[in-house]
Structures are given as structure tokens and as C-alpha cells.
C-alpha positions, -999 to +999 in steps of 0.1 A: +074+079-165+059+048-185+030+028-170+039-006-185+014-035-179+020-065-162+037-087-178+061-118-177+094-110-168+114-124-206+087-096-220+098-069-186+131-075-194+123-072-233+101-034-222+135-026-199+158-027-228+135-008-258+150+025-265+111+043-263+085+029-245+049+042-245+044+074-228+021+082-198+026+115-180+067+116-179+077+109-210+107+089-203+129+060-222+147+027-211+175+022-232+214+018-222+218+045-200+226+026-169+210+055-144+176+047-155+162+030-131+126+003-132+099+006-105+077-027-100+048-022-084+028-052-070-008-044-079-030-024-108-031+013-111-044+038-089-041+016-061-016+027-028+017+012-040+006+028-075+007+063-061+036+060-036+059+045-061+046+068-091+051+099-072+081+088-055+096+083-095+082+115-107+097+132-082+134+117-083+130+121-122+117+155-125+145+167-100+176+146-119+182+129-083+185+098-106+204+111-135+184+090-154+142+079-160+119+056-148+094+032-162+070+023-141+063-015-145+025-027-128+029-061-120-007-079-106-020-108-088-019-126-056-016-094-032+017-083-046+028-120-041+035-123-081+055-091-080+075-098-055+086-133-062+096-117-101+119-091-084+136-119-060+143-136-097+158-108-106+189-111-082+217-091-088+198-066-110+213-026-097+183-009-115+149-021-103+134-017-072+097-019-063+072-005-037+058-026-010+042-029+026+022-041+050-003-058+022+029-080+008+038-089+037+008-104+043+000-118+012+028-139+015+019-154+044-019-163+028-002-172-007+018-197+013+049-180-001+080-189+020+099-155+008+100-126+036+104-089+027+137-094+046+147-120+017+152-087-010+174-056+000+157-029+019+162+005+010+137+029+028+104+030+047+089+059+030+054+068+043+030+054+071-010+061+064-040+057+085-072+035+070-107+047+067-141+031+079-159+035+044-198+029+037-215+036+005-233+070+002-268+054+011-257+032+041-281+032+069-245+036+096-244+076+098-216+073+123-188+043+136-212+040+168-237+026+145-216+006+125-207-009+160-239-015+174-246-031+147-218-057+143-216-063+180-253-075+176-246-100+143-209-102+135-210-123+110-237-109+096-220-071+086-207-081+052-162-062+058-143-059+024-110-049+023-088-042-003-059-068+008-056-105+014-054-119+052-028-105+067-030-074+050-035-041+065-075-036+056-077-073+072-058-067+101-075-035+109-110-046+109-096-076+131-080-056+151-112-032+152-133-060+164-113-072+190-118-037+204-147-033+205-149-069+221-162-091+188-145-122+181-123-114+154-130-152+143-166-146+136-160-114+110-175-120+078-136-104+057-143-102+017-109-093+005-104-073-030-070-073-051-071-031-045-090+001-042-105-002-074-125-037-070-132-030-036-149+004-044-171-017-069-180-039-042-190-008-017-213+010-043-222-024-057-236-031-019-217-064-019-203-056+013-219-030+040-188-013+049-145-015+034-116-005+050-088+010+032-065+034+031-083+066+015-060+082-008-077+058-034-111+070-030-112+106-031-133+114-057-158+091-047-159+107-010-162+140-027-193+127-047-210+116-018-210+077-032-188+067-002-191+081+035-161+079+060-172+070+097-138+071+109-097+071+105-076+052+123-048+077+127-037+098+161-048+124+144-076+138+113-068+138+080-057+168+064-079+163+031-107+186+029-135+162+021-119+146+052-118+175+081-154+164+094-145+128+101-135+116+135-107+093+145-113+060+164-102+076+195-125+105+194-150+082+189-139+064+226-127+040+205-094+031+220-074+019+188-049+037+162-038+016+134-010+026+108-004+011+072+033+015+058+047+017+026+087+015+013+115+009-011+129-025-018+157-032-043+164-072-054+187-095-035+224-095-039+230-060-052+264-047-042+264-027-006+280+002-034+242+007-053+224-003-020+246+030-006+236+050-037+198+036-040+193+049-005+209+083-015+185+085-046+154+082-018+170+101+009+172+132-014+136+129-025+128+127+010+141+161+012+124+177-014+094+204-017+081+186-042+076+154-018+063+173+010+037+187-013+028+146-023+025+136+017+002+169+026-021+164-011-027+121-003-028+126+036+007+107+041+025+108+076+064+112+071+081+081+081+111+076+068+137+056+074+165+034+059+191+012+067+195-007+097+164+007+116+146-001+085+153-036+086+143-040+119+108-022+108+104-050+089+113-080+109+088-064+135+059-062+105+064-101+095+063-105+129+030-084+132+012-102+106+023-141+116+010-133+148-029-123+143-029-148+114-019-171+139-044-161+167-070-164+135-063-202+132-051-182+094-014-205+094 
């Protein structure tokens, strides 16, 4: 698999036809073999849609679903906005698809982007993940009843970073976290981050007093001991190891679960044929060992699904997002 940076798409399109392309952990080549496929994703590496479309590739590759390779193709900027308004230009084009989710859908609403998800072809709803209530190592919130004390006594005045733009799933959890625990969502003090990776600088930085993210992206640092977890947002704990300790929301009597999402889209105007075969690429993956073994090792909840019910999935998200933005004053 190539990691490609981002880049224009005359210089994509230049990397999709070169014979050999740098290598970075697969070792595969572009060239004129039509089953190779490109996989954009919409913001840098390491981040969520980094590791879901990475491993998703490496997993198709290394058991010849595709009959072909992958470059992977890291396309940054405006909350996945820039990646996903260079695949719709890309209409008609059988062999590229690109990772996406809650975060795009939201960025296109606070980009002022008129496209919807719905606008490209879904394939498949892969994965659904639970965020974390992150504070750096030192933080003086030991648990989430501290952390809502606090804010319930000054919210604007608890510093929230996120690693998505408004409408995003680390916004709209800590908006929907507020209005819990009875805060006005309109008076949180949000600092969003393109990604993990900035908003991790902004944590042990103490930019912000607490993040929320998914927390597949921060394991090493939790490990550490640079960055606690006060809570997860999920029905259930996380899997993870460094993880088993940390309650969910509703343990806590916090009466909130919140799910992020992450899928498959191909480029508008592809022939029902490839969308058919596309969706068969994904729907073997999904029954590999190998993929199992990716959802237990990043703490991923199985939730697949294609087709029809997957479009609905995502008229209900754009829905989702345009409402809190608009009970925000956000559109």
C-alpha cells in the first residue's frame, strides 16, 4: 500500500498512473492493471479515516479480494471538505473510493459546501466507534464528575477541543454532553483541530482542558500516562487494555451514548455493474479473520452495512448534523 501525500488532483491522477510509486508498508504499484483500486482519504495520517481506510486496503490487498493493489492517497484540509469535493470531480472514475463519516458530513455543512454524502455513490458503512473524554496526564479532573462540576459551574470557561469542525462528531458529542448534563450547549467554549494529531498537541500543550475524540488515535499516549480517559461514550467499555478501567457515560449516571461512524464511498456516476462489484470487494473483507482481528485491536463496533439501508444511514446523519447545527444558531 502507498501513502501518497496530498496533492492536486492533475498530480493524483499523474501518481494513479506511474508504474511504481513509493513504498510504505504494502509495497504495491499503480499502473494499467484496471483492478487496482485508489483510496482517498480526507485528512493526514494516523488520524480515524487513516486507519479505517488503511486497514480496510491492507486487508482486501493482502487477501487478493481486489485482484489488484491499492495506493492509499491522503488528501487534507477543511475537515475532509477538500477531499471530498476532488472525488465528486472525479465522476465516472470505477477505481477510487474514499473513507468518510460523521466528521465530513459535518464539515460540509461548516465549509458551506452544498455537496451531501448522498451526492457520491455509497458503498458500505463499515465501523461505528465510541469517543473518549480525554484530559492531559496532569489535569486536576480525576474523574467525568469532576469534569462536570466544573463546567456546570463556568461553561465557557472549560477550554473543549475536538478533533473535527462543527458538526463533526467530537463537536456534536461535547454538545450533546452538555445538554445532558443541563449546560447550554451555546455557551461551550469548542476549539476544533484538523485531526488526532493537532488536537493531541493542544491537550499536552494545555491549550484546552479536556478533547474529545475517538481513541484509537491516542493509544500510545494513554499508555504513557500523558492523556487520561474520564469516560467513553459507548453502551459498553472498551476492549483495549489501557482502556478496561474507564467508565462509560452511563455508569457514570450519565444518561447519554454517542456513536461515531465511518464507510465506503465510491464517486458519482459509476455504473450499478462496479457499484455491485465495489460492494462485493467490502462485503468479503467484512468477512474476514483478518478484519475481525482490526475491529477487536482499535476498539471498533461491527456495523456494517451497504446498499439501500446504507443510504438511508446517511440521509439520517445529514439529517443529524443540520439539526444541532441548527439549534446552535451554526446555519
Amino acid at each position: 500500500m502507498t501513502a501518497a501525500a496530498a496533492t492536486p488532483l492533475a498530480l493524483r491522477a499523474l501518481l494513479a498512473a506511474l508504474l511504481v510509486v513509493a513504498s510504505a508498508g504494502c509495497g504495491v504499484t499503480r499502473g494499467e492493471d484496471t483492478r487496482d483500486l485508489l483510496m482517498i482519504i480526507p485528512n493526514a495520517p494516523g488520524g480515524g479515516y487513516d486507519q479505517t481506510g488503511r486497514e480496510a486496503a491492507k486487508v482486501m490487498e493482502d487477501a487478493g479480494i481486489t485482484g489488484g493493489s491499492f495506493t492509499v492517497d491522503n488528501v487534507e484540509g477543511a475537515g475532509g471538505t477538500n477531499a471530498f469535493t476532488e472525488m465528486l470531480g472525479d465522476a465516472g472514475d470505477e477505481h477510487t473510493v474514499m473513507t468518510v463519516g460523521l466528521g465530513v458530513v459535518g464539515s460540509l455543512y461548516s465549509f458551506g459546501n452544498d455537496a451531501r454524502l448522498g451526492d457520491a455513490t455509497p458503498l458500505a458503512q463499515l465501523i461505528s466507534e465510541p469517543e473518549g473524554v480525554l484530559v492531559p496526564g496532569d489535569s486536576p479532573f480525576r474523574t467525568i464528575d469532576d469534569l462536570a462540576d466544573a463546567w456546570r459551574a463556568d461553561p465557557s470557561g472549560i477550554a473543549v477541543g475536538g478533533g473535527s469542525s462543527p458538526g463533526g462528531p467530537d463537536h456534536l458529542f461535547p454538545m450533546q454532553l452538555a445538554d445532558t448534563l443541563g449546560i447550554d450547549a451555546r455557551e461551550v467554549n469548542y476549539v476544533s483541530y484538523d485531526g488526532g494529531g493537532p488536537l493531541t498537541s493542544a491537550l499536552l500543550g494545555a491549550k484546552i482542558d479536556v478533547g474529545f475524540s475517538g481513541l484509537a488515535e491516542f493509544t500510545q499516549q494513554i499508555a504513557d500516562g500523558e492523556l487520561r480517559v474520564l469516560a467513553v461514550s459507548g453502551e459498553d467499555r472498551q476492549p483495549q487494555p489501557e482502556l478496561a478501567d474507564v467508565p462509560t457515560l452511563v455508569e457514570s449516571d450519565i444518561d447519554l451514548v454517542f456513536l461515531n461512524w465511518r464507510g465506503i464511498l465510491a464517486p458519482p456516476d459509476i455504473s450499478d455493474e462496479r457499484r455491485e462489484e465495489l460492494i462485493g470487494y467490502l462485503e468479503k473483507m467484512h468477512e474476514t479473520e483478518a478484519w475481525r482481528e482490526q475491529l477487536e485491536a482499535y476498539g471498533w463496533t461491527d456495523d456494517f452495512k451497504t446498499g439501500e439501508e446504507f443510504e438511508e444511514f446517511l440521509a439520517e446523519q445529514d439529517e443529524r448534523v443540520s439539526s444541532t447545527l441548527e439549534g446552535l444558531g451554526l446555519l
